[in-house]
BAFI-3210 file (N, C-alpha, C; in Angstrom, 3 decimals, decimal comma, padded with zeros to 6 digits):
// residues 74
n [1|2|3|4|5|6|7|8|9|10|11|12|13|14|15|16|17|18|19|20|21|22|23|24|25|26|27|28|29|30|31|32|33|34|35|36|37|38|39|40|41|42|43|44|45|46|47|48|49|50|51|52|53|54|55|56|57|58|59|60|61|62|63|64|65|66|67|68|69|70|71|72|73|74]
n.u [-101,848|-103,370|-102,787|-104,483|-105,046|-106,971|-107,198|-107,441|-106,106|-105,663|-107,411|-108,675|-110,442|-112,877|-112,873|-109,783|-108,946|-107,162|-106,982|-106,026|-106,577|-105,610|-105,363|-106,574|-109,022|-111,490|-112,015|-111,069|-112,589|-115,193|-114,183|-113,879|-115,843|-118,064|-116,534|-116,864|-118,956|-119,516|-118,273|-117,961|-120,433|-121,564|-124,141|-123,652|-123,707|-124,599|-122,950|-121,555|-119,439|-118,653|-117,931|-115,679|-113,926|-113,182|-111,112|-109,145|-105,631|-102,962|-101,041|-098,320|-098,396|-098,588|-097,471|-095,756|-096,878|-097,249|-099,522|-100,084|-103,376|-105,513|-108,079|-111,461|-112,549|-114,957]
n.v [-154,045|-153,783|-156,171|-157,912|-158,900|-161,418|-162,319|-165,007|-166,149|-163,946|-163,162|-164,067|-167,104|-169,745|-171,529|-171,795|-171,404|-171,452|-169,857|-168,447|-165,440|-164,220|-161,783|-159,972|-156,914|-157,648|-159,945|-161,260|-160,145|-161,208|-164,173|-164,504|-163,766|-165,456|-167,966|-167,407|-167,041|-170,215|-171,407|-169,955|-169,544|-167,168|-164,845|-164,171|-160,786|-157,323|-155,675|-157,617|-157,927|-155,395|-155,279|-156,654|-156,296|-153,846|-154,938|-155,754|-156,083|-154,876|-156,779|-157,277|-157,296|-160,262|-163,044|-165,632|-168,844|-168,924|-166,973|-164,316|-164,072|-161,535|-159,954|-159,736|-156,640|-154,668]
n.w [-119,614|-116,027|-113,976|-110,955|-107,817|-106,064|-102,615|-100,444|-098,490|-097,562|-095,594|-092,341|-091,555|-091,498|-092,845|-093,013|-096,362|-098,965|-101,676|-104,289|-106,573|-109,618|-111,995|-114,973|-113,699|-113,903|-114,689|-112,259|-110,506|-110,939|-110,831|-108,013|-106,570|-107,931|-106,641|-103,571|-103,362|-104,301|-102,348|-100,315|-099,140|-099,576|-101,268|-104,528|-105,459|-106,911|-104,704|-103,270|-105,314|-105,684|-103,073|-103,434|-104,990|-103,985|-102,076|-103,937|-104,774|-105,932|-108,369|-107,892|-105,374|-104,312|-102,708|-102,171|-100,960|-097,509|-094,978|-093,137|-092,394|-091,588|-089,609|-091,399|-092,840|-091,701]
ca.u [-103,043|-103,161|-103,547|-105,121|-105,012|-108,003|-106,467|-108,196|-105,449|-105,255|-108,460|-109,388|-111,737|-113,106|-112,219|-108,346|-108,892|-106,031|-107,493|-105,413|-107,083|-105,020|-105,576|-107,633|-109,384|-113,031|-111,562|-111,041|-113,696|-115,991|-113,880|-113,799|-117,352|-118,452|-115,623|-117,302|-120,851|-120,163|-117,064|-118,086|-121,544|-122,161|-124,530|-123,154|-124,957|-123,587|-123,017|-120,861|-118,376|-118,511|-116,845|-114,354|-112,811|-112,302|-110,260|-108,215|-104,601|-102,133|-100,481|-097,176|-098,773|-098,519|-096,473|-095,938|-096,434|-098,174|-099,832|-100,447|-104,375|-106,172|-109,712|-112,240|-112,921|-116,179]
ca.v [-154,271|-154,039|-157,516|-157,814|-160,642|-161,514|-163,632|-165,572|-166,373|-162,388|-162,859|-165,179|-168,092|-170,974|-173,078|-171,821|-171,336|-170,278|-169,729|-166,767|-165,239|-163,285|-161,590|-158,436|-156,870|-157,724|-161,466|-161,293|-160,159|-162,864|-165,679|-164,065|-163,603|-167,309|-168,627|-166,539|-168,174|-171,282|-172,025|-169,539|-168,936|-165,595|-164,950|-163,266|-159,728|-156,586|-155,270|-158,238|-157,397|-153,958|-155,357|-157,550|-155,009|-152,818|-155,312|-156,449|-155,997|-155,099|-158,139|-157,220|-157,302|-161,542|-163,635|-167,328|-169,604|-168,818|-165,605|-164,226|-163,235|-160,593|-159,679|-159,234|-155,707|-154,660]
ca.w [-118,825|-115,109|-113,086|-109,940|-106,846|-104,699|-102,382|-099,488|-097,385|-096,328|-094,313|-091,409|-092,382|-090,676|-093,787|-093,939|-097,713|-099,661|-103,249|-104,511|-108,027|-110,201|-113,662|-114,886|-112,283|-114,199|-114,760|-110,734|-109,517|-111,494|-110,176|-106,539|-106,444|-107,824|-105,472|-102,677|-103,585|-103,920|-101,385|-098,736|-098,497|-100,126|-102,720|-105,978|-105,647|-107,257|-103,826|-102,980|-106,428|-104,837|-101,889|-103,437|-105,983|-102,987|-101,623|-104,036|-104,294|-107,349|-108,640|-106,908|-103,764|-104,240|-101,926|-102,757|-099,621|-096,206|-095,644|-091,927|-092,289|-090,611|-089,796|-092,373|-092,603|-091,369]
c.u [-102,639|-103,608|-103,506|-105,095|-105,952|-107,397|-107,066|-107,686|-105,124|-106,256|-108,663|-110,722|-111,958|-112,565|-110,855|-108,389|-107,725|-105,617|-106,731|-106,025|-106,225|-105,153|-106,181|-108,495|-111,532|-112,991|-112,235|-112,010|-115,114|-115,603|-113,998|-114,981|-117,961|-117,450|-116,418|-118,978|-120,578|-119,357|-116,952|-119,744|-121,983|-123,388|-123,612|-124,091|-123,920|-122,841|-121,928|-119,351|-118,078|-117,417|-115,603|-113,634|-112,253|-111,269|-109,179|-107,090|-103,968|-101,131|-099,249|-097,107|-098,420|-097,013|-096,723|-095,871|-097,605|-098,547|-100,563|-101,937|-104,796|-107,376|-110,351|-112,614|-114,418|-116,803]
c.v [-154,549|-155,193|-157,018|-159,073|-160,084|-162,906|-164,186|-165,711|-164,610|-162,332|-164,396|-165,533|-169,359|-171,812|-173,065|-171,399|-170,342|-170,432|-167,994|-166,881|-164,608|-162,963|-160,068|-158,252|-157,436|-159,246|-161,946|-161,208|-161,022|-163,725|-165,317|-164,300|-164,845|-168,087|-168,603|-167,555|-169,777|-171,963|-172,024|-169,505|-167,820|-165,715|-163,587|-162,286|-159,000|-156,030|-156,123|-158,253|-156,736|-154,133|-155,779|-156,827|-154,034|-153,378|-156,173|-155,668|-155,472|-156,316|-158,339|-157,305|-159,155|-161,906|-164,991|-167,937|-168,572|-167,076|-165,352|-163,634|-162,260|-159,998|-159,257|-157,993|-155,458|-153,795]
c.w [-117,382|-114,536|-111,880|-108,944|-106,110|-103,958|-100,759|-098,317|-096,438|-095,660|-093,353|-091,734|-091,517|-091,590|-093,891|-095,067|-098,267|-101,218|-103,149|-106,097|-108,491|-111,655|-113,605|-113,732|-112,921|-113,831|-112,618|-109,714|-109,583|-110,792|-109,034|-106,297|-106,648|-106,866|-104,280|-102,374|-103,506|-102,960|-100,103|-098,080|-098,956|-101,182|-103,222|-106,137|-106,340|-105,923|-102,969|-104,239|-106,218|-103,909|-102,242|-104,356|-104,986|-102,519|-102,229|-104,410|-105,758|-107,302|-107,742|-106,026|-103,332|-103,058|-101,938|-100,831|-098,818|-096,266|-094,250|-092,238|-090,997|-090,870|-091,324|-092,131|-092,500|-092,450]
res [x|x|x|x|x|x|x|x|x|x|x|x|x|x|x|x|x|x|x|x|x|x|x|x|x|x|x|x|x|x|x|x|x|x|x|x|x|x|x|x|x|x|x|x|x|x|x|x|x|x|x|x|x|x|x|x|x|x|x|x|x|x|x|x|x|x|x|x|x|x|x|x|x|x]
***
């Protein structure tokens, strides 16, 4: 089974937040998405799951420790 990371610290945030998810990509995008709602401000639409599966990563992509972010893609 392929795992998946949604990881917070790759985007610029007013809060800093550096919640990294990792697991199946269905798993992932559940916890990303309630993270998202209740941490950042989002609501939980499908349209917002949409977004965050696009952007997440294969597991190997991980890096323990600090993590230079960069813009949220538009």
């Amino acid at each position: 089974m392929k795992r998946f990371i949604a990881d917070c610290r790759r985007f610029e945030s007013d809060s800093d937040c550096q919640l990294t998810i990792i697991g199946p990509e269905e798993d992932v995008v559940a916890a990303a998405a309630q993270h998202a709602a209740a941490s950042h401000g989002h609501e939980d639409t499908p349209e917002l799951r949409e977004q965050l599966r696009s952007l997440l990563e294969p597991e190997s992509a991980y890096v323990a420790g600090e993590r230079a972010p960069e813009p949220f893609p538009a």
